[in-house]
C-alpha positions in Angstrom: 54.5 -57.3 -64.7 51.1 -58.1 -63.6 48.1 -57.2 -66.6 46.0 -55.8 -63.7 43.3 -54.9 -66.7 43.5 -57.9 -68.0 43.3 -59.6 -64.8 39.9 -57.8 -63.7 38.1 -58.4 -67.3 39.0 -62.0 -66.0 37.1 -62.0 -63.1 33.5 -61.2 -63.4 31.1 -59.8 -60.7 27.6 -60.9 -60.2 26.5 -64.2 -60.8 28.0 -67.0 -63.5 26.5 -69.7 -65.4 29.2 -71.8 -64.1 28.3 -71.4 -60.0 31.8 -71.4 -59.0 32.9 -70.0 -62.6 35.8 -69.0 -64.1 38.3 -67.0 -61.8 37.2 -69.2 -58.6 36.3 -65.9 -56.8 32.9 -66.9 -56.4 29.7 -63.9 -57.1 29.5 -60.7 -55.4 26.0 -61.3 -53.7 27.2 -64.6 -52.1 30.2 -62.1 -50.5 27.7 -59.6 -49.1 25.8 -62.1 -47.4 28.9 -63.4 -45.8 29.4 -60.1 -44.9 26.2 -59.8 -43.3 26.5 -62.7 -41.3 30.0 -61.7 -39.7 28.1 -57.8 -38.6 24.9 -60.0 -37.5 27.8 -62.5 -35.5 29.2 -58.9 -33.9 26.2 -57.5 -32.8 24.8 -60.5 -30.5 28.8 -60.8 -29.4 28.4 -59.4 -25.8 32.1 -58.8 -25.7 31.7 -57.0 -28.8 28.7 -54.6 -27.0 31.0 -54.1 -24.0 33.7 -52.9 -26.0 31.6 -50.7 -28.0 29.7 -49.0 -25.0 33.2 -48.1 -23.2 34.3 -47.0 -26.1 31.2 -44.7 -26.7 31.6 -43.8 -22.9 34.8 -42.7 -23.2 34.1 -40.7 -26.3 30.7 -38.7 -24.5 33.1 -38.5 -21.5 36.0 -36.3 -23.2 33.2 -33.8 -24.4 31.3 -33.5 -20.5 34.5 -33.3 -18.8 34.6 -30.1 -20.6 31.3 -29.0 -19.2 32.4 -30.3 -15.6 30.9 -33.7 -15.6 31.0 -37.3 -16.9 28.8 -40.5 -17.4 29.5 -44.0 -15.9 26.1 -46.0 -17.0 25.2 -44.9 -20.7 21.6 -46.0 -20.0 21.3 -44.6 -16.8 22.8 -41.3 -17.3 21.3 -40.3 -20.5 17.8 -41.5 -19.2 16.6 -37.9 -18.1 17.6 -36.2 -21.0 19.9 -33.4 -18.9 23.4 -35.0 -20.1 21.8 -35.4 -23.3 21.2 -32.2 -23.8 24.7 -30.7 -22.6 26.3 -33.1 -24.8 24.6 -31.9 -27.3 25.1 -28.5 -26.5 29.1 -29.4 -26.0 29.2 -31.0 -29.6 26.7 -28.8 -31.8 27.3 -25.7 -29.7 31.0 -25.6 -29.2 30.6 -24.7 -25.8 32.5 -26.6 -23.3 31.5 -23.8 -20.3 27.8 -24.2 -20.2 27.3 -25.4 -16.6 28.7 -22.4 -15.7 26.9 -20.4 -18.1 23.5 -21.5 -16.9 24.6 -21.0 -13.1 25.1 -17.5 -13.9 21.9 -17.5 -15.9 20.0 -19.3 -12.9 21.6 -16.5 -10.6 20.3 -13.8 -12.7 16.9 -15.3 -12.7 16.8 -15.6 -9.3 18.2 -12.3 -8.8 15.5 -10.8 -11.1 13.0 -12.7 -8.9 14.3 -11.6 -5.7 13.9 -7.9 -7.5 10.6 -8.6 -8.7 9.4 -9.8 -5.6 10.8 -6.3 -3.6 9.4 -4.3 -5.9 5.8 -5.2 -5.5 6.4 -5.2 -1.7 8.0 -1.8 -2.3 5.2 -0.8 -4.3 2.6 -2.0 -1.5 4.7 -0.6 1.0 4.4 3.5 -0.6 0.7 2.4 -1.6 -0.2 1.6 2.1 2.2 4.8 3.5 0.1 6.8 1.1 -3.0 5.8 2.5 -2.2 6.6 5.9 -0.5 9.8 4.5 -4.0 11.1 3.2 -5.3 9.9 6.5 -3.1 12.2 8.4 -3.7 14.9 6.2 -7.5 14.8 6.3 -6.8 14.7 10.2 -4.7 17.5 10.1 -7.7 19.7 7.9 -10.6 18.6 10.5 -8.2 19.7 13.5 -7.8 23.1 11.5 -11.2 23.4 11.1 -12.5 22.8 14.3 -9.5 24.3 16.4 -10.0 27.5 14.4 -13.1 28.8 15.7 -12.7 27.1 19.3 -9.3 29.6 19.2 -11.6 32.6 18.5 -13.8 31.8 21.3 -11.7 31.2 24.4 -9.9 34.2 22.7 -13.2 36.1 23.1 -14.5 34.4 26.0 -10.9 35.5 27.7 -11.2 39.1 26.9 -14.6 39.6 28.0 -13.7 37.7 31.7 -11.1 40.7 31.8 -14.1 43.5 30.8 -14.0 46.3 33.2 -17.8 47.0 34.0 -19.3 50.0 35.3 -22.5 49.8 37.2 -24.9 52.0 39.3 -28.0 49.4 40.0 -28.4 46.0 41.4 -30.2 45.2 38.3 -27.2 45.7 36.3 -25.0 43.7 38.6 -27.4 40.8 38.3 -27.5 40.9 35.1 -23.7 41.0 34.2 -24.0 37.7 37.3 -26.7 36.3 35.0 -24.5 36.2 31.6 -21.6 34.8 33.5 -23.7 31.8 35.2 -24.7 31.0 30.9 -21.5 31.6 30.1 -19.9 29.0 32.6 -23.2 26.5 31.7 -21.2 26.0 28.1 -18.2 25.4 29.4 -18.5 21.6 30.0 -19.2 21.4 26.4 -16.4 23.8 25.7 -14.0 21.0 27.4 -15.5 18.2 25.2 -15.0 20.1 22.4 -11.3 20.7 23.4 -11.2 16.8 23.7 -12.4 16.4 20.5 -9.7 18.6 19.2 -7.0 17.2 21.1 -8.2 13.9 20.3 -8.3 14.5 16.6 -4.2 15.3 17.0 -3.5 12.3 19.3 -4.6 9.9 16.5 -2.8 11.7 13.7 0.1 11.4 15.4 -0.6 7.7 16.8 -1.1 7.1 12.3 2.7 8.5 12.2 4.2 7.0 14.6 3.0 3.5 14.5 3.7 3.3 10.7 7.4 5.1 11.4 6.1 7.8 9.4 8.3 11.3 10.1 5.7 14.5 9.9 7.5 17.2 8.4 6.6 20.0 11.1 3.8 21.2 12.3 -0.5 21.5 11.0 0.1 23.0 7.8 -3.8 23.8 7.4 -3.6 26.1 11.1 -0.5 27.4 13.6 -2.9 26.6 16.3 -1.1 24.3 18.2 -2.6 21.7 21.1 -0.4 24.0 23.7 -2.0 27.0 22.1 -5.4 25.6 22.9 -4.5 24.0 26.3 -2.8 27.2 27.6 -5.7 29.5 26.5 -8.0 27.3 28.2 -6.5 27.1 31.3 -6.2 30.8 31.0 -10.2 30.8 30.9 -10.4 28.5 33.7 -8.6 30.7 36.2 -10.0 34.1 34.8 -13.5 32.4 35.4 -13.7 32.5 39.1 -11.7 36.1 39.2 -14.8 37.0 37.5 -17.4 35.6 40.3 -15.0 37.3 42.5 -15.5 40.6 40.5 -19.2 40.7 40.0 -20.0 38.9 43.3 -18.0 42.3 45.2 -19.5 44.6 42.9 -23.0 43.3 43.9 -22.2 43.8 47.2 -21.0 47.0 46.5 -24.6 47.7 44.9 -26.5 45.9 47.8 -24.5 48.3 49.8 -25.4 51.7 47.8 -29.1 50.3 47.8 -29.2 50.1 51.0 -27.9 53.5 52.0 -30.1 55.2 49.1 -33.0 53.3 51.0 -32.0 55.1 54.4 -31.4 58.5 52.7 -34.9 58.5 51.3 -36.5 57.6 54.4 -34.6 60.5 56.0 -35.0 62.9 53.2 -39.2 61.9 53.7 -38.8 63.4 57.7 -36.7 66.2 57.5 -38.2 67.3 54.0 -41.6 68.8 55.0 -39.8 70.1 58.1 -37.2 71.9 56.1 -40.5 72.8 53.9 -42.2 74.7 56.4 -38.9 76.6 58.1 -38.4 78.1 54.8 -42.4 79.4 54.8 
């Protein structure tokens, strides 16, 4: 059997007084250097290199394969960093499904964008149909307000064409005529009024329909329609010249009387004194 312990006490490490000493295994430094010089001799062996980067190919190549992908040029590849960084992410993380992962992730950003980006032209879109909104309302309050009071006077203007009027003089005819020639003066303004008016509802609902904006009824501020107005004042134009009919016969009428009150005084001058002095 083989003294293994005493073998090794035989043999001594480090360097000897003898060079190539006792034991003829030589020191341990001049065996690290050797060793050196074989890993020096590999690294500048090109054979060597090409079998080490297919090998280290390979090995990146199982782990992307399990992310979807693979490298053919270790220099090329890796030079943007992206492989890098899935490889990475494949090794440290654990996580062979990342491509997908960051589709999805991509997806949901883009989503989120897409959502962003309707929402502000949502938000413009309400901001700019509540503008015209108030528009239309403030349209819809100046319509009340002016239609109002033009209401009350065709409403009065129409009774008093329909007046019955009782007369004994010419100078009451004429003066009844007189009122009714001041009356139809205002009328041309009356009509620009009811323009106005009218116009006032046209561009309210111009606002509504060129925005696709559905009113929800009628005025809410008056029930005094556009018909309303245009039928009353149609009613006052045709009740106007029934009235120069009216007054125009009726001063006849009085022209008439006058005339016949005229006579019957100049009679009633003759034959009174001669009735005057029958009776004495």
């Amino acid at each position: 059997m083989v003294d293994y312990h005493a073998a090794s006490q035989s043999y001594q490490y480090g360097p000897s007084s003898a060079g190539n000493g006792a034991g003829g295994g030589g020191s341990m430094g001049d065996y690290m250097a050797q060793e050196d010089d074989w890993d020096r001799d590999l690294l500048l062996d090109p054979a060597w290199e090409k079998q080490q980067r297919k090998t280290f190919t390979a090995w990146c190549n199982s782990h992307l394969r399990k992310a979807g992908t693979q490298i053919e040029n270790i220099d090329e590849d890796f030079r943007d960093g992206l492989k890098l960084m899935l490889l990475l992410e494949v090794i440290e993380l654990d996580y062979y499904d990342s491509h997908n992962v960051n589709t999805r992730c991509q997806k949901i950003c883009d989503q989120w964008d897409a959502l962003g980006s309707l929402t502000h032209s949502r938000r413009e879109a309400l901001e700019k149909t509540e503008k015209q909104l108030e528009a239309i309302d403030q349209l819809h309050l100046e319509y009340a307000k002016r239609a109002a009071p033009f209401n009350n006077w065709m409403e009065s203007a129409m009774e008093d064409l329909q007046d019955m009027f009782i007369v004994h003089t010419i100078e009451e005819i004429e003066g009844l005529i007189s009122a009714h020639d001041q009356f139809k003066s205002t009328l041309p303004d009356a009509d620009r009024e009811r323009e106005a008016i009218l116009a006032i509802h046209k561009e309210a609902q111009r606002i509504a329909e060129s925005n696709h904006i559905k009113l929800s009824g009628s005025n809410p501020y008056t029930t005094v329609t556009p018909q309303i107005i245009n039928s009353k004042w149609e009613k006052v134009q045709q009740l106007v010249p029934k009235r120069d009919h009216a007054l125009l016969e009726e001063q006849s009428k009085q022209q008439s009387n006058e005339h016949l009150r005229r006579q019957f005084a100049s009679q009633a001058n003759v034959v009174g004194p001669w009735i005057q002095t029958k009776m004495e």
